[in-house]
Structures are given as structure tokens and as C-alpha cells.
C-alpha positions as CSV (number, residue, x, y, z in Angstrom):
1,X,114.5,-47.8,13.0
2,X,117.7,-49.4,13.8
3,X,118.2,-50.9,10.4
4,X,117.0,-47.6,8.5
5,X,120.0,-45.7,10.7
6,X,122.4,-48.4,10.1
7,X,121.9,-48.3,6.4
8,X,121.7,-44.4,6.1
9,X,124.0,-43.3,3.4
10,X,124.4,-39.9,4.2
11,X,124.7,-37.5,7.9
12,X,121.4,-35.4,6.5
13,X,119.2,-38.9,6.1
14,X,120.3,-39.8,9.3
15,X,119.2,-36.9,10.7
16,X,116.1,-37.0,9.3
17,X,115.2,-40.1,10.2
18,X,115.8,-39.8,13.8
19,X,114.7,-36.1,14.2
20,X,111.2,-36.5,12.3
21,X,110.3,-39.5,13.9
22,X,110.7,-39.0,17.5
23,X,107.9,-41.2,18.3
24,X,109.8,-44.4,16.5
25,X,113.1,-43.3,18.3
26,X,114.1,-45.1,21.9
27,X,117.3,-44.9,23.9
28,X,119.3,-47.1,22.3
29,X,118.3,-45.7,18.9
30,X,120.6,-42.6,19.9
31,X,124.3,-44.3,20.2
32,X,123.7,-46.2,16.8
33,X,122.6,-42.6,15.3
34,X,125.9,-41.0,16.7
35,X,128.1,-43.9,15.8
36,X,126.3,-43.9,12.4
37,X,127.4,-40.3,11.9
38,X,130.7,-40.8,13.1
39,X,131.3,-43.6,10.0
40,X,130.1,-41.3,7.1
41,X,131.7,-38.5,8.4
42,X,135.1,-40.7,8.4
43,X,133.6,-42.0,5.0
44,X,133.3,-38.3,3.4
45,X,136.9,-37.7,4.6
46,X,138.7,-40.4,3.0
47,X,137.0,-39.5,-0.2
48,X,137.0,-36.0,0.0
49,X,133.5,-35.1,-0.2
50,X,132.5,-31.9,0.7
51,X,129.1,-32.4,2.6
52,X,129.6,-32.2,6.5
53,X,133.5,-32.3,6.0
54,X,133.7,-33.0,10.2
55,X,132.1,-32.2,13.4
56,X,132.1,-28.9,13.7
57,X,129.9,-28.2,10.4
58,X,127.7,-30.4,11.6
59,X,127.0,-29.0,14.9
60,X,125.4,-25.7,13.4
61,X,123.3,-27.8,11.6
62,X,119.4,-27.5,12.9
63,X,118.9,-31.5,12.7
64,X,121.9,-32.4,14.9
65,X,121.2,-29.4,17.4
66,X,117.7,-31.5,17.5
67,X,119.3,-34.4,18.1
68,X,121.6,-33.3,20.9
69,X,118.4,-31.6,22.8
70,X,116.9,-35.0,22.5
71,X,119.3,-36.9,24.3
72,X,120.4,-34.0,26.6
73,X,116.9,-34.3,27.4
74,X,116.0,-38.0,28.0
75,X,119.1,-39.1,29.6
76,X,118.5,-39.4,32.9
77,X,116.1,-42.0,32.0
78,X,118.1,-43.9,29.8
79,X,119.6,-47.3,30.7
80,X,123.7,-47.6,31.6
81,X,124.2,-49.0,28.2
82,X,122.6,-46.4,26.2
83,X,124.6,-43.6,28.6
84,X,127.9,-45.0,28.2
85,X,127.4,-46.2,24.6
86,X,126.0,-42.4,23.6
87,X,129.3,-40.6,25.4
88,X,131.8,-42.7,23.9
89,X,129.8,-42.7,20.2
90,X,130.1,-38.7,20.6
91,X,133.8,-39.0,22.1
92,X,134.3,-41.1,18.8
93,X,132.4,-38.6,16.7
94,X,134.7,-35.6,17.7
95,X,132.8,-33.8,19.8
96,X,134.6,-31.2,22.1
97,X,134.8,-32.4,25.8
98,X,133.3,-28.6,26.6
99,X,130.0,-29.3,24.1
100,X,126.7,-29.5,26.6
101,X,126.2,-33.1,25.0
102,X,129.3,-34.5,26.3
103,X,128.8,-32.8,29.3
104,X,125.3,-33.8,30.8
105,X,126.5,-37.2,29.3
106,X,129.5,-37.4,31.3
107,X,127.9,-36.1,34.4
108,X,125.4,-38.7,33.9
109,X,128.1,-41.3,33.9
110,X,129.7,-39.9,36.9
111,X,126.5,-40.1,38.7
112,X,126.0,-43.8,37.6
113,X,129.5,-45.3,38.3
114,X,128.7,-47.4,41.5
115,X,126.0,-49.1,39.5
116,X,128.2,-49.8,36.1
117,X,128.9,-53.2,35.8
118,X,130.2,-55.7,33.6
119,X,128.0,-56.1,31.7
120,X,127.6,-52.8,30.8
121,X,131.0,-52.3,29.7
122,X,131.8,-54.9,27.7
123,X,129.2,-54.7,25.8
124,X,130.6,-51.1,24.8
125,X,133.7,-53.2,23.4
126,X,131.7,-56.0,21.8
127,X,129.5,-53.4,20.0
128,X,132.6,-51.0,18.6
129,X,136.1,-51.7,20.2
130,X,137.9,-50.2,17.3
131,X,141.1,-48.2,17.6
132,X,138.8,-44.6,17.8
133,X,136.3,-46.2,20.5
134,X,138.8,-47.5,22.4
135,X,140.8,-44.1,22.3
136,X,138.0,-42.0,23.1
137,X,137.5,-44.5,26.5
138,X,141.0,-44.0,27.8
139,X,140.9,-40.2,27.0
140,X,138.5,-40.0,29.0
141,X,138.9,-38.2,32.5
142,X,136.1,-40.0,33.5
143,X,137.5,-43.1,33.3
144,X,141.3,-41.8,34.0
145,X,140.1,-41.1,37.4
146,X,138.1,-43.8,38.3
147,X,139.0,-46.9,39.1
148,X,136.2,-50.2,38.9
149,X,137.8,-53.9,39.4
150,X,135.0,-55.0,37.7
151,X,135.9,-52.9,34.2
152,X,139.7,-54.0,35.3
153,X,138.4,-57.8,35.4
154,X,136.9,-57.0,31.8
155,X,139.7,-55.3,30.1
156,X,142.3,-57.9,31.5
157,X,139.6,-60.8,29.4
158,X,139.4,-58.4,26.2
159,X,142.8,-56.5,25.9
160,X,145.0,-59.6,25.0
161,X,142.7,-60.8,21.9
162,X,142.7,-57.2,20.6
163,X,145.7,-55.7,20.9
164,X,147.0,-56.9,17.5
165,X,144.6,-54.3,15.8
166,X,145.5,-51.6,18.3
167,X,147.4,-48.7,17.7
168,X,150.9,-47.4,19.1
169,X,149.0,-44.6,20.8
170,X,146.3,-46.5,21.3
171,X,148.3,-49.2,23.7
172,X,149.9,-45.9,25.2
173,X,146.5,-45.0,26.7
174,X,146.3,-48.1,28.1
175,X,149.2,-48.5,29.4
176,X,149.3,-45.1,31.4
177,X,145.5,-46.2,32.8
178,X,147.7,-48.9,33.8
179,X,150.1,-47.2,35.3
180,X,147.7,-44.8,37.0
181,X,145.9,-47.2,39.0
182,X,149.0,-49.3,39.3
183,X,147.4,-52.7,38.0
184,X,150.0,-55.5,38.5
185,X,147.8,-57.5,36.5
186,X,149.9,-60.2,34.5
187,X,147.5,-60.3,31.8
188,X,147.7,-56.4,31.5
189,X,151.3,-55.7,31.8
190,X,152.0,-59.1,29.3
191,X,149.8,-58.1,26.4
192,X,151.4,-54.6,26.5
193,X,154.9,-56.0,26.8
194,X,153.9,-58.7,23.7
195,X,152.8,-55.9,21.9
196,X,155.9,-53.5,22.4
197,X,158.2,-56.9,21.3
198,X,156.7,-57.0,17.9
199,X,156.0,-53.4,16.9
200,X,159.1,-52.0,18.9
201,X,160.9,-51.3,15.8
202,X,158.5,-49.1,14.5
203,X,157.9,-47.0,17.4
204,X,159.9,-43.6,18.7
205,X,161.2,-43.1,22.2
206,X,158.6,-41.4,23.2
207,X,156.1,-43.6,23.2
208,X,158.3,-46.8,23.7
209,X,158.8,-44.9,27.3
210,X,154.9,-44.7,27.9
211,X,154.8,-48.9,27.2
212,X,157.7,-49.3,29.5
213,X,156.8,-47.1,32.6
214,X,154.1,-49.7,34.0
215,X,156.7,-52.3,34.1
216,X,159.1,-50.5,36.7
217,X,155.7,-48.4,38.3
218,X,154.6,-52.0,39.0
219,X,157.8,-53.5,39.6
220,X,156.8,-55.9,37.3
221,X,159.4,-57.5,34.8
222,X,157.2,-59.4,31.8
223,X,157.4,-63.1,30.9
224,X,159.0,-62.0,27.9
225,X,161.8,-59.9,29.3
226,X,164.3,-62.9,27.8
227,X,163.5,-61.2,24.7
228,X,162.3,-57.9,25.4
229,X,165.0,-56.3,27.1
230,X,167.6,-57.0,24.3
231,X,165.5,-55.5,21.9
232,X,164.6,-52.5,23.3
233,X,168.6,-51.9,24.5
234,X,168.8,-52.1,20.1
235,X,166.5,-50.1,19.9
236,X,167.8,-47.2,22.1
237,X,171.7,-47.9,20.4
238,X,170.0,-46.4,17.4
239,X,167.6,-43.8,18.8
240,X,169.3,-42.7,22.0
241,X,170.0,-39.1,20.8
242,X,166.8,-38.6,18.8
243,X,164.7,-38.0,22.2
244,X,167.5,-37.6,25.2
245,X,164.6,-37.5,28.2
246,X,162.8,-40.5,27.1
247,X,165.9,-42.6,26.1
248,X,166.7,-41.8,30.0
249,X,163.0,-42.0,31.2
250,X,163.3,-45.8,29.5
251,X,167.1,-46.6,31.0
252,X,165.3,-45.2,34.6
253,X,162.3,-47.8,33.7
254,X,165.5,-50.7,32.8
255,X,167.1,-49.8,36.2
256,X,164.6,-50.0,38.6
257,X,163.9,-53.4,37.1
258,X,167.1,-54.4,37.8
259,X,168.6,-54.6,34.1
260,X,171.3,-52.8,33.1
261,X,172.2,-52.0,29.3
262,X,175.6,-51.0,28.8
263,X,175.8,-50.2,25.3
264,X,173.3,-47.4,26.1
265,X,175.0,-46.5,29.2
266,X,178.2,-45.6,27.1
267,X,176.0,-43.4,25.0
268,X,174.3,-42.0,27.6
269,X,177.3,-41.1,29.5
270,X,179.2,-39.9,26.6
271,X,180.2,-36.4,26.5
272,X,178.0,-35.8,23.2
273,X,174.9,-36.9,25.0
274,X,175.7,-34.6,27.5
275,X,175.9,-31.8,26.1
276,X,172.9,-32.3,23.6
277,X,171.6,-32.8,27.2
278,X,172.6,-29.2,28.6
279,X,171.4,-27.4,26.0
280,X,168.1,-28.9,25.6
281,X,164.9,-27.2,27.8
282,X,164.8,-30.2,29.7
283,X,168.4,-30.0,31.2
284,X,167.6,-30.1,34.8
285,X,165.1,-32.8,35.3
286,X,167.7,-35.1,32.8
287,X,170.8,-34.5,34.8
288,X,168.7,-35.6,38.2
289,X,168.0,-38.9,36.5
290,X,171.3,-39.4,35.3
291,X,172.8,-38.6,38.4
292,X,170.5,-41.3,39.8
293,X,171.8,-43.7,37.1
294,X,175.4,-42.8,37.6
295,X,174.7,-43.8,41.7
296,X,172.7,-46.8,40.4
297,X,175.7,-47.6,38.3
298,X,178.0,-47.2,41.6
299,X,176.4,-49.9,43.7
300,X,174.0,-52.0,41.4
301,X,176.6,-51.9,38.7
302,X,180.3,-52.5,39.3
303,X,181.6,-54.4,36.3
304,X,180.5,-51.4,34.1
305,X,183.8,-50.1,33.0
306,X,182.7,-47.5,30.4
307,X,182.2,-43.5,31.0
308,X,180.6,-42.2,34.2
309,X,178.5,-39.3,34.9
310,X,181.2,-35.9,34.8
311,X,181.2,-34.6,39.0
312,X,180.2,-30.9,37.9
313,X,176.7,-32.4,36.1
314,X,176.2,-34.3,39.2
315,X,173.0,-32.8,40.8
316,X,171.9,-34.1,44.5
317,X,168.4,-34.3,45.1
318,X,167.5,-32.0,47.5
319,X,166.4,-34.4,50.3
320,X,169.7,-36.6,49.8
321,X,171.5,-32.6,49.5
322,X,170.7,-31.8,53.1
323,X,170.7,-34.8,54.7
324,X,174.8,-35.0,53.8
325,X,174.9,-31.2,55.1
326,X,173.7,-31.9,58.0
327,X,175.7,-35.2,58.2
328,X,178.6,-32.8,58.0
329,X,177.2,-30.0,60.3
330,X,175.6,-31.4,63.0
331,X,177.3,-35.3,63.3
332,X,174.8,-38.1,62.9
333,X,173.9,-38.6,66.2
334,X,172.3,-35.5,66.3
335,X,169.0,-35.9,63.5
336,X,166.7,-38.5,62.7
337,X,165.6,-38.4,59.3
338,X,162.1,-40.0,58.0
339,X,161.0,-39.9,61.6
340,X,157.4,-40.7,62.4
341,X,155.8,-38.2,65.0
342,X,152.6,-39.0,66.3
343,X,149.5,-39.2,65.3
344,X,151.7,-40.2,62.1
345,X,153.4,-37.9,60.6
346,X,156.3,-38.3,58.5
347,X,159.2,-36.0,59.0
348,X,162.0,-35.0,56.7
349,X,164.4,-34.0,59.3
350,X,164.7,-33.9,63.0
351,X,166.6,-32.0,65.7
352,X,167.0,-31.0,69.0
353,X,168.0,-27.5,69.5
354,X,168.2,-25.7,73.0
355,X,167.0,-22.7,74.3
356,X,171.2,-21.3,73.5
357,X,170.6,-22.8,69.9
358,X,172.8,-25.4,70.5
359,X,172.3,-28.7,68.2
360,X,172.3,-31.5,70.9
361,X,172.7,-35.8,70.4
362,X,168.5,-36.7,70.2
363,X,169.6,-39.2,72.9
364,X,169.9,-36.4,75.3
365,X,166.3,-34.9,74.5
366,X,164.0,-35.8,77.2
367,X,161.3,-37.7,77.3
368,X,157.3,-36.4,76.7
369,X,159.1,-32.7,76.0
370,X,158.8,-31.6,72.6
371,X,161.4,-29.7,72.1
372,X,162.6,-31.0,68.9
373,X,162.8,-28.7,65.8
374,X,161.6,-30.5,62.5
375,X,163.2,-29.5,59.1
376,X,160.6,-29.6,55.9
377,X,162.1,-29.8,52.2
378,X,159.3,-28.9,50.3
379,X,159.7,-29.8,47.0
380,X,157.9,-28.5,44.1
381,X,154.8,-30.8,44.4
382,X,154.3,-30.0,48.1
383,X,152.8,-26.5,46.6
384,X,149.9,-25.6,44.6
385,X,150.5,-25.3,40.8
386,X,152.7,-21.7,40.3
387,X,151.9,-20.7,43.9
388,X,154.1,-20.4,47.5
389,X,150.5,-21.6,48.9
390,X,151.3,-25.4,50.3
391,X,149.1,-28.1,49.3
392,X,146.0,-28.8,52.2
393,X,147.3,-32.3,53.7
394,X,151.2,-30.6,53.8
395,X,149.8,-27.3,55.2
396,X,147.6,-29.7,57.6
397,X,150.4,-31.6,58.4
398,X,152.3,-28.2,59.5
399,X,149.7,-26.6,61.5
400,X,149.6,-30.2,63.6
401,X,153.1,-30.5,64.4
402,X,153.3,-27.3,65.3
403,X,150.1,-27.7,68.0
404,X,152.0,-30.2,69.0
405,X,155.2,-28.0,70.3
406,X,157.4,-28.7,67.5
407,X,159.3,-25.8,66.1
408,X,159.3,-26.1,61.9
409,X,161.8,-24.7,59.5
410,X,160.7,-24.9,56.0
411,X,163.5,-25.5,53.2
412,X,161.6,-24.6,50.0
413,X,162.7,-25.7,46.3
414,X,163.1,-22.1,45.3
415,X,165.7,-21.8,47.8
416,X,167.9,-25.0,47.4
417,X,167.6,-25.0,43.6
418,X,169.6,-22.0,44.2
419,X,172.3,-24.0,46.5
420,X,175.3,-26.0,44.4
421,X,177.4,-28.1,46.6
422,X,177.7,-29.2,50.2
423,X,179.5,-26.1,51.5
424,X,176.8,-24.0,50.4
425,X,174.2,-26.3,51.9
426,X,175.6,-26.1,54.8
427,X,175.9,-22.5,55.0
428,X,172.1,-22.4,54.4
429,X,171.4,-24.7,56.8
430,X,173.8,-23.0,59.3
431,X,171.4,-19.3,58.6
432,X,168.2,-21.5,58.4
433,X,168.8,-23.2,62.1
């Protein structure tokens, strides 16, 4: 049976042979059938046949509904291989992530995970680690989410005699699987770095940015930085203006490894940059970076002798924002900020205000009386998505300290997005306290 599928010259005699001889048909009969279909279909494509021209067509037909039933129905008893070689086959195939097959497959995978092993996997990549296989595996959620050191172990073997063959956005899954389970594997963060060296030229900023982030996530600077780095510093001379957020997305990446470009820095800062900047969608979450830069640039930086970051685009963030307010307000002897409270939570801000509302040295507060006041910047992450509704361990968080006789002021991001400058912070602050 496997060699009649394998052979099959067409989707409808591949149907037929597994739908009319279910008693000839096992487990591992099914991925070969779905991969099989996946090849003509491609095959049909390229020479513009118009039998089955892709997936969808070939879901309304009877013989593949068959199919489908067949394995939605008999996978529970298949074995791991057969499972995980059937839900990438259909991933492969094209099959929407919302179609029951994928589905019951996936939640069949979910429900196997602890008992996946190595074996298991790498004979997935063995059997079909092409460029489609591999980008249906790191498109998937299921693996996104999970992390397994044992398919870690496997892909840190596999990934460095493959990656040749591998596309740009191919490497960009990996590399942000990478960066999501922040592997400092040499092995991994190597072959992607080898891989960005030779095809670097090629590639725009966008996904240069997506090879680059696990380096400076990791804080990992690759064997070949000698040669790396200088390349991709020519490579953003040329294309710094064609993509302004990931040309500064890659110098953040640069920075936090301790490199410094200043060609691109002289770009960057220049006052046509800048205003491509301001008018671009992205204009607020750019000038925080570069504001970063330009303060990178201040103490990591001092032979740089080319244009700075202009005052007015400055923008503090708002932790650093009103920690100088109340530098300014209060006098340093009077908060703590990053303080620890028990049973472990970390605080943004801490006071001590009396029962007159006077602001008083935290040296003075006495001892086992909690009668400090804590001051909360929420930032937009600290809230559900498009809600005022705090996230549970934040809200948690809140409920506790405030069991615990501490008095909280909440500074949401709505509210000092709409502050510019330190006078105004610290008329905020001055209402808020």
C-alpha cells in the first residue's frame, strides 16, 4: 500500500486507493497519503493543471472528506509518529488551522507531549525536513508554546547540516522559537548567525531584525561576530531608511551586545531619518528606542562625535519619567524604588506619607508599621488587551499589598502618555499623592 500511494500520479488515485481499501490501510499509511497529496498538488501548480488547483477544492471532495473521518476517527490509537507525522503532512498540505482534522490532530499532540521523545521527532525531519515541513513545525502554536529539551537537543544536532537549504523565512521561525524559549544554545544561535553572514545581502531589514533579536535576547555575541557585525553595519548604510523600525530594532539588538556602528548612528540620528520617523505610524515606539540609543550613546559611547538625538524627540520612559519627578519633588531620601515587600513583591515606587500628607525621609518610618504608600506605573502590558481590567498576577499583586496596610496609587499609561516633561510630571504626581 505504501508503494501504490507513493507512486500515485494523481490526488483522485490517491484517494481511491486509500478510501476503498480501508482494510489494507494502517496508521502510518495516512501521513504518506497526506504528504503524497501535498506533492501533486504542488506538482499541478507549477504546471498549471487544472484538476484540484489547491486545498480548498479538494476538501469538498467526497474521497478526502473520507479520508479526514478516517483519521479523525482512529487517532487516538495511532502511534506518536503517525500523530505528529499526519499534523505536520496536513500543516504542509494547507489545511486551515480551524479545519476538524488539524484540530483533533493537534489536540491529540497536546495530549501526548510528556510522552514525545526523540525519537519521535526526528524522525519527522529525517522523513520530510524540507523548507514547507519545517515551516509548518515552527508555525505551529503547538510547538511555539511548548518547550521539550529533548526536541531542543534534536534540532541543535539537525539545524546546522540543514540550514544551507533553508529559507530566509524559514530561519526566521527558527530563530524567534529561539528567541521565545531563550535557548543560549551555541550550536543554535551559530548556525543562524552563519546563515545571516552568507545570505545577508539578499535579505531586507525586516527579517535581518528577526535573525538578530536572539543574539541580544540571549546576550549572546556569535563566534562569527569578527565578521558579522561589519557586514550587517553595510548592510544597514544602504537600507537604513527603507524600514526605519527594524533598522532601529537591529541597532537596539548591536547595542545591547555592546557594538556600536557609527556610520548607521549618523543616519539614524540625522534629521531626514527623523522625520521619515515622525511621520510614519510607528512614531512613538521608534522615538523610545532612539532615546535609549541616544542615552546608550551618552555613557557606552563617548568618542561618537556625529549627530545626537534632538531634546524635543527625547521621550522618557515612564518608569525612568517619574522616578526623576519625584527625584525633584520629594528629595531622594524620601522613596525607594524597585523595593521588595514581603512575601516578594516588587514595587515601582515607595513612600512614606503621614496622616498630614506630609512626604517624610523612609529612615524615619517606623519599624513593623506599614504606613508606607506604594506608587504603581502600569504600563500598557500590565492590562488585559484594549481593556482598564489589570492582568490576574498584577491585580493579585494589588489586592496583597493592600491586605497588607499599604496604601496604592496607580499611575496608568493613559495618563502619563499624556504628561511631556518633568514639570508636568511633577504636577501629576503632586495631584496624584
Amino acid at each position: 500500500m505504501k508503494r501504490l500511494i507513493e507512486r500515485s500520479r494523481s490526488v483522485g488515485e490517491v484517494l481511491r486507493w486509500v478510501t476503498q481499501n480501508p482494510g489494507k490501510v494502517s496508521a502510518s499509511h495516512y501521513p504518506i497519503a497526506l504528504h503524497r497529496l501535498g506533492q501533486l498538488l504542488q506538482q499541478q501548480q507549477q504546471q498549471g493543471s487544472g484538476e484540484g488547483r489547491g486545498p480548498g477544492q479538494m476538501l469538498e471532495q467526497p474521497e478526502f472528506q473520507t479520508l479526514c473521518q478516517a483519521i479523525i476517527s482512529g487517532c487516538s490509537k495511532f502511534d506518536n509518529f503517525s500523530i505528529v507525522n499526519c499534523l505536520y503532512a496536513a500543516a504542509a498540505l494547507g489545511l486551515p488551522g480551524e479545519s476538524p482534522l488539524v484540530r483533533v490532530l493537534e489536540e491529540e499532540s497536546r495530549s501526548r507531549l510528556g510522552r514525545f521523545n526523540q525519537k519521535d521527532v526526528s524522525m519527522v525531519f529525517s522523513s520530510e525536513a524540507n523548507n514547507k515541513a519545517l515551516e509548518a513545525i515552527f508555525s505551529s502554536q503547538l510547538f511555539y508554546e511548548n518547550r521539550q529539551e529533548r526536541f531542543i537537543r534534536s534540532m541543535a544536532e539537525w539545524l546546522p547540516r540543514k540550514a544551507e537549504n533553508l529559507t530566509p523565512y524559514t530561519m526566521a521561525l527558527i530563530a524567534k522559537y529561539v528567541a521565545r524559549h531563550r535557548l543560549r544554545e551555541p550550536r543554535l544561535l551559530d548556525t543562524i548567525a552563519n546563515f545571516l553572514l552568507k545570505r545577508g545581502e539578499q535579505l531586507d531589514s525586516k527579517v535581518i531584525q528577526k535573525l538578530v533579536f536572539p543574539f541580544s535576547r540571549m546576550n549572546y555575541r556569535p563566534s562569527n561576530h569578527g565578521e558579522l557585525f561589519p557586514k550587517l553595519e553595510a548592510i544597514l548604510e544602504q537600507k537604513a531608511a527603507t524600514s526605519p523600525l527594524a533598522t532601529v530594532n537591529i541597532l537596539m539588538s548591536m547595542f545591547q551586545l555592546s557594538h556600536f556602528p557609527q556610520a548607521v548612528l549618523h543616519q539614524v540620528f540625522s534629521p531626514a531619518f527623523i522625520t521619515n520617523v515622525m511621520s510614519s505610524p510607528y512614531a512613538l515606539i521608534v522615538r523610545r528606542y532612539l532615546s535609549l540609543l541616544d542615552a546608550a550613546v551618552e555613557l557606552e559611547f563617548p568618542e561618537y562625535s556625529g549627530p545626537r538625538l534632538d531634546p524635543r524627540y527625547r521621550v522618557l520612559i515612564y518608569k525612568g519619567l517619574v522616578a526623576e519627578a519625584l527625584r525633584q519633588l520629594v528629595g531622594e531620601e524620601c522613596y525607594r524604588q524597585d523595593e521588595v515587600l514581603p512575601p516578594g513583591y516588587c514595587t515601582d515606587f515607595l513612600l512614606w506619607i503621614n496622616r498630614s500628607g506630609t512626604v517624610l525621609p523612609l529612615s524615619r518610618c517606623p519599624r513593623g508599621v506599614p504606613c508606607r504608600v506604594v506608587l504603581s506605573v502600569n504600563d500598557k502590558w500590565h492590562y488585559c488587551q484594549n481593556s482598564d481590567i489589570l492582568v490576574g498576577s498584577r491585580a493579585m499583586r494589588d489586592r496583597h499589598l493592600r491586605l497588607l496596610g499599604y496604601s496604592l496609587v496607580q499611575l496608568p499609561y493613559t495618563e502619563l502618555e499624556k504628561v511631556s516633561g518633568i514639570e508636568e510630571a511633577k504636577h501629576y504626581l503632586r495631584q496624584k499623592l
